[in-house]
N, C-alpha and C positions, 0 to 999 in steps of 0.2 A: 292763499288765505286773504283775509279783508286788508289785517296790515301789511303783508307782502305787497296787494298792489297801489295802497296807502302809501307805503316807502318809496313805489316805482314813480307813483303820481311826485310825489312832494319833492321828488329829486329835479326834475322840468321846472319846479318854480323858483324863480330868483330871492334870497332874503331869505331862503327857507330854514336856516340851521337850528331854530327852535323846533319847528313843527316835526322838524326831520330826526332831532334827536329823539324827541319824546318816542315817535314811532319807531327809531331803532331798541331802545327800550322794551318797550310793549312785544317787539316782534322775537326779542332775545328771552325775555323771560317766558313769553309762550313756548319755545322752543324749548328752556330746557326746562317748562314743568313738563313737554313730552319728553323727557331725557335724549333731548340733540344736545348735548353738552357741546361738543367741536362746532357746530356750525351758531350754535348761541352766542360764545364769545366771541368772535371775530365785530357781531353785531354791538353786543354791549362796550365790547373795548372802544368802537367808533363814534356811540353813544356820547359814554366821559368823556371822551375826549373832546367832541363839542361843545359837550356842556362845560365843560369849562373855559372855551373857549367864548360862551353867551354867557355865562353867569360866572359870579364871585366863588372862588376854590369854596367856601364854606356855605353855598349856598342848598338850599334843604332839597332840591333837584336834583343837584351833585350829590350829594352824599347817598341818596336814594339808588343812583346808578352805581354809587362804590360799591356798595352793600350786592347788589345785584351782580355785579362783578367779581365779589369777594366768594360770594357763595360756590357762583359758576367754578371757577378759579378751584377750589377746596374740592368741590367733588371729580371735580378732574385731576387732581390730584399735584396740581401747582403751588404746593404750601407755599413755598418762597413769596409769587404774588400776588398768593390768598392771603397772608399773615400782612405784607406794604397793605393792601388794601385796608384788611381789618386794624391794623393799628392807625391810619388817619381816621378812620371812622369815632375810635377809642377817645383818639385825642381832641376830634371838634363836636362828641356828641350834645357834650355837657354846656358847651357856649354857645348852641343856637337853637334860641325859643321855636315851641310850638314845631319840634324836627318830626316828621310823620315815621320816623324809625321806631321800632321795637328794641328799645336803649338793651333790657334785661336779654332779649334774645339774641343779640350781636355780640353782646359780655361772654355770653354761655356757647355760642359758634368759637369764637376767639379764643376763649379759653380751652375749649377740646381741642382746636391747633396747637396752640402752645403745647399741649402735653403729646400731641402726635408725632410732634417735633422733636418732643425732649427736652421744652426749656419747662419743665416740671412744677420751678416757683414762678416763672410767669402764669401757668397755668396757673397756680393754688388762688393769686393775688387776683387775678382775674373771677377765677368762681365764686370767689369770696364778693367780691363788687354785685356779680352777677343774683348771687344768692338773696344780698342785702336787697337789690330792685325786687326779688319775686315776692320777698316777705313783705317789703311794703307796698305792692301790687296786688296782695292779696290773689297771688296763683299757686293753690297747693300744688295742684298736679306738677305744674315747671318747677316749684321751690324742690320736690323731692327728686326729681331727676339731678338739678343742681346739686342736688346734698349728694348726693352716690355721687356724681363724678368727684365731686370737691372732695369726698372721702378716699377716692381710687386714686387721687393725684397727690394727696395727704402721705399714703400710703408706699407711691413713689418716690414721694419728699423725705421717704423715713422719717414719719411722723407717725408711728403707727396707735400711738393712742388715742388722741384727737380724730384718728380715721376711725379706731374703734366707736368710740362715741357716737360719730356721725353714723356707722353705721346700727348702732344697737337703738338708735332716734328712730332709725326709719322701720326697724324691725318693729318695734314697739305701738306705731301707728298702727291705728284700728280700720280705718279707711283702706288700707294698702296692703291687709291682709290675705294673703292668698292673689295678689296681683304679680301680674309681667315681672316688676321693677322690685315686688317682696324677694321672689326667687331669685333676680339678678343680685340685689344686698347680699339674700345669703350665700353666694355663691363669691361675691367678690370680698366677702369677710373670710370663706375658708381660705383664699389665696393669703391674706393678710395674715390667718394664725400659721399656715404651712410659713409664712417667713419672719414668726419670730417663734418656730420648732415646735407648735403647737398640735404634734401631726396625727396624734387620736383623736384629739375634738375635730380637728377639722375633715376627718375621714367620716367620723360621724355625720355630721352636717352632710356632707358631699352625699351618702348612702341616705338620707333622709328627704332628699332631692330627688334622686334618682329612685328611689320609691314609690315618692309622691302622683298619682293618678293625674294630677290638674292638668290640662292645658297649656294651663299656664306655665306651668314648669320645662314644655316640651324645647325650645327656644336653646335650654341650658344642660340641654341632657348629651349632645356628645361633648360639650364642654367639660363638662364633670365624669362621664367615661374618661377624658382625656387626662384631665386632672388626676384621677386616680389610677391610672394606667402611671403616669409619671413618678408618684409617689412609691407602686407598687414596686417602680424598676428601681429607684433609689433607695429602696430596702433589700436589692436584689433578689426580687421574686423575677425572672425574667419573663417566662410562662406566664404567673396572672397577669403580668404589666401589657403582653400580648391579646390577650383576650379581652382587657379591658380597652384597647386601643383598639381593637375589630370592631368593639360593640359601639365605639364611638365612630368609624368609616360608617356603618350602618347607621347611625342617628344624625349625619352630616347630611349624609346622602352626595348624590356627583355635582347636584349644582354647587356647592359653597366647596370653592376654592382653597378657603383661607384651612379651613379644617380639614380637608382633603391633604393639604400638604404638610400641616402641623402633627398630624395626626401619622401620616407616612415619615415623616422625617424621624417622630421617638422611634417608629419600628425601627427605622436604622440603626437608630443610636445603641437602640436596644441589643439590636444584632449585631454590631462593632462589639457593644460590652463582654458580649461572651464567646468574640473571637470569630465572629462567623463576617468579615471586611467583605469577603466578594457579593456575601449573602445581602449587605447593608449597602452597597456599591450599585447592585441593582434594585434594589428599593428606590433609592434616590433617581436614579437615572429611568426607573418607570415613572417615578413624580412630573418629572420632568415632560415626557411625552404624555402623563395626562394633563399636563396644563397645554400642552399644544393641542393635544385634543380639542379641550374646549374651547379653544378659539378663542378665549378671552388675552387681554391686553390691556394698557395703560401702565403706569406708574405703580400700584398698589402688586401686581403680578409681577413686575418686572423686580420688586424685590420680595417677592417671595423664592423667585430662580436665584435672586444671590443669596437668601438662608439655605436653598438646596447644595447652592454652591460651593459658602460655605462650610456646608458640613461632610460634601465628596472631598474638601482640601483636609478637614480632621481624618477622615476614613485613610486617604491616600497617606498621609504624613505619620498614622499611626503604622502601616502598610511600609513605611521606611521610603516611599515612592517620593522624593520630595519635588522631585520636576515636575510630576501632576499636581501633585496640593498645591504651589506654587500658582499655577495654570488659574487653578478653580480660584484661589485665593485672588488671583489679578481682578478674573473677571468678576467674581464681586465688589470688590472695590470699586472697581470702573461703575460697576452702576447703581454702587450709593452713589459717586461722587456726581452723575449722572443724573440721579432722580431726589437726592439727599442736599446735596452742595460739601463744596470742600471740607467744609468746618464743621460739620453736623458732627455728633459726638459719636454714633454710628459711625459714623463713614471716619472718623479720629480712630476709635476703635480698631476698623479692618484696616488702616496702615500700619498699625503697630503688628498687628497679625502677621500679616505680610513679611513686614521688615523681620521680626523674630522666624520666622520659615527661610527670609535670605540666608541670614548668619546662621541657620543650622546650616545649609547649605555650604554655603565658606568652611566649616570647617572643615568639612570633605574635599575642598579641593587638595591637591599636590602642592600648587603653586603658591610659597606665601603669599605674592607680592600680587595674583589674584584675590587669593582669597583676606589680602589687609585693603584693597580697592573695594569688595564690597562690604565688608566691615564697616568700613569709612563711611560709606555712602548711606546704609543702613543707622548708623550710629546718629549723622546728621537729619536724616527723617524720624527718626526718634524723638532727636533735639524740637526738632520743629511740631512735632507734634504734641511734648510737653508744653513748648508754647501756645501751645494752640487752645490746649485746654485751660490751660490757667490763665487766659486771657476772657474766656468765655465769663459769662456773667454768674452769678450763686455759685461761687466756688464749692460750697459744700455739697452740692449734687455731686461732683464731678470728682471727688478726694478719692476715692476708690481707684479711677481712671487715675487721676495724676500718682497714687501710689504705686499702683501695678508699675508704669511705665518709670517713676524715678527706682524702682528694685529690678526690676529689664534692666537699665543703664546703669547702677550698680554694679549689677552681674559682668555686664559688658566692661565698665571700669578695672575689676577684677584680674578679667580674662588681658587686660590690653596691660596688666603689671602698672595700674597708676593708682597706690592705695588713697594719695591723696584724695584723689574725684570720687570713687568711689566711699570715701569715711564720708563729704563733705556732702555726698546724696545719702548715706545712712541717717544720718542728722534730721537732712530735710522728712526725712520719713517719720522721723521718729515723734514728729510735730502734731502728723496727722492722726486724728480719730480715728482707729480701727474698730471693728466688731471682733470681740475675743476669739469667737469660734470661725473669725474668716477664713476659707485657706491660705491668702495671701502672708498670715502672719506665719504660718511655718516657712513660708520662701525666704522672708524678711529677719528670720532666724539662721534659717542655712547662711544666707549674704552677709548675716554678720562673723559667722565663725568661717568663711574663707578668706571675708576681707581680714577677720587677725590675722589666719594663719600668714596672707600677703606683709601685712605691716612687720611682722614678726622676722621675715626674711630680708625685710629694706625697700620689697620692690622690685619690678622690673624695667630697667628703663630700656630706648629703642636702641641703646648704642651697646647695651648687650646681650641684641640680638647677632647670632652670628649671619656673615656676611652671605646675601642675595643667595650664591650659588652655591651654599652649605647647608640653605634653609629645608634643602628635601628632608633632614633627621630630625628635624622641627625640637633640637637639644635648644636649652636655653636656662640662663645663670637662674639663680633666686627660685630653689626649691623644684624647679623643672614644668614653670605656671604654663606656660609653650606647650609643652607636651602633653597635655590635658584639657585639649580647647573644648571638647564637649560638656566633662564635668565640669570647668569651672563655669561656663553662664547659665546653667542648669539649675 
């Protein structure tokens, strides 16, 4: 191309690091409006890098290649240094006059990371800024895409009536009547009533979509077979919830991945529900070879094999198989932590999976003094990953997550005969906002009536457990807490 031998020329010349970056620029963004994603970055990473090398980090050059980098980055599926990019972008947009960026459309990029990511209130805070630029921009068309997300992120906030609003606003518009973004609203409003139990209206809606003749509607139609395929199985129609989930393989079609495997994986679940495991074992394991089929790859694939994976370790572990669920369990972790980062609340999540699959494990061993080594070790990946979480930023996203795991460690407190630790996480529990109809609150019930029955007894401390080589009759003082390692962290 002209700038390929633009860049070969401009390398020969001495002094050249402006001329040179501009054209690594030009020849990176040409490439990936052709979608060369890999060979574009290499280019614009060498770009910035000059450029800030010739010009002030805040200068309106530089920030142009950030942006350019950020995008590249994102659809490659490098959130980590898609989101470094987009947050300097955030932070020097507002302090340098006359920037040739698009302020509102880097707010509304940034913001959809945020929420891909899971930091949810970053997201809101974000679409919120972004929104405010489109209204005073004067851009319906961006303002109402902003409002749906900002409502879908609302939504994830548990905020769901300010989502309602935002979306019964966009319903309401006359301009957007019977468009793309009408039918993605109503479609992203029946999710919102299906999660606060809303689940006749929102079957209505869902069946008034799937009705609907337009065009426009086609985009959301194995979404909403899918949708109601899940709802049928959660009323235990097993049979409709299958044919509703065929009729959405059929409206996905083989190229979209994402619904390809969303849509096989309920069949499995579907199939585990009603006892058919080997039936749902190879569902999964075809998922699996249709994604190799199509030869597709990146990050975005690579965790869709760890929800398959994930869900062969439910199959297996309900299967009583726990050395395979384990297996499949690893390997999803490995490649959140892989494609997510350590800390990502996903990839928080699959530890704690993980570590509860070890200590079912442990209790089946023979050997206490095995099975108190992986206890131990399991116990302390727990510890760190309640850390983990309540270190993270808007604790209230995450209250679910740090509950589940302080009623895990309860349980585990129980089982280890230490009523103290155990009362002293009942407490912290007891702090947090639950949803009435959660199920976590019946767990958080059982953990209170074993930790009486524990307190009731006094306890079990280590020094009466009996000694190493009489531990095969797994007897122990204080009620016989020992000899029930299943039911009690259960």
């Amino acid at each position: 191309s002209i700038f390929e031998r633009k860049l070969a020329f401009v390398k020969t010349l001495p002094n050249n690091a402006q001329m040179k970056s501009n054209t690594m620029h030009k020849l990176g963004c040409l490439l990936a409006k052709d979608n060369q994603l890999e060979s574009a970055l290499p280019l614009l990473d060498e770009a910035l890098r000059t450029k800030k090398n010739v010009y002030d980090g805040n200068h309106k050059s530089v920030l142009e290649t950030t942006w350019a980098v950020a995008v590249t980055n994102h659809l490659l599926g490098h959130n980590d240094k898609a989101l470094e990019q987009y947050s300097i972008l955030l932070a020097n947009m507002t302090i340098i006059e006359d920037t040739p960026l698009d302020a509102v459309a880097i707010q509304h990029s940034a913001a959809k990371l945020f929420f891909e990511d899971g930091k949810v209130d970053k997201a809101v805070e974000t679409f919120r800024r972004a929104l405010h630029g489109a209204e005073t921009s004067g851009n319906p068309q961006l303002k109402s895409k902003i409002t749906l997300n900002l409502a879908n992120a609302l939504t994830g906030q548990e905020e769901p009536h300010e989502a309602m609003e935002l979306y019964d606003e966009l319903l309401d518009t006359k301009s957007l009547k019977k468009t793309k973004i009408s039918f993605m609203t109503r479609f992203n409003k029946c999710l919102l009533l299906i999660k606060m139990g809303e689940f006749d209206e929102a079957k209505e809606v869902l069946h008034r979509i799937r009705e609907n003749p337009s065009s426009m509607a086609n985009d959301m139609r194995a979404s909403v077979f899918f949708t109601l395929g899940n709802l049928a199985l959660s009323d235990g129609n097993i049979d409709e919830a299958m044919e509703y989930f065929n009729h959405a393989l059929d409206e996905a079609g083989d190229g979209d991945v994402s619904a390809l495997v969303y849509t096989k994986k309920s069949i499995a679940m579907a199939q585990l529900d009603v006892g058919e495991s080997d039936k749902a074992i190879s569902t999964l394991e075809d998922v699996l070879e249709d994604i190799s089929y199509l030869g597709v790859d990146g990050k975005s694939v690579n965790l869709l094999k760890a929800e398959i994976w994930n869900c062969l370790a439910r199959v297996y572990k309900k299967k009583e198989d726990l050395h395979e669920a384990i297996i499949f369990a690893r390997l999803a972790l490995q490649t959140y932590k892989t494609d997510l980062g350590e800390t990502n609340p996903i990839t928080l999540r699959n530890v704690t999976n993980l570590q509860l699959l070890l200590l079912e494990e442990a209790e089946e061993l023979e050997d206490y003094d095995d099975a108190k080594s992986v206890t131990d070790a399991a116990k302390y990946e727990l510890e760190d990953t309640l850390n983990a979480f309540e270190s993270l930023d808007y604790p209230r996203t995450y209250r679910l997550d740090v509950a589940t795991l302080k009623t895990n460690m309860g349980f585990l407190a129980v089982w280890e005969g230490k009523p103290k630790k155990a009362r002293k996480l009942a407490r912290q529990i007891e702090e947090i906002e639950l949803p009435l109809e959660h199920a976590l609150v019946h767990r958080i019930t059982v953990l209170e009536e074993r930790l009486e029955d524990l307190e009731k007894t006094g306890g079990i401390r280590d020094a009466d457990i009996e000694e190493p080589k009489k531990r095969s009759n797994r007897n122990s003082k204080g009620g016989g807490q020992r000899s029930s390692r299943k039911s009690k962290r259960r």
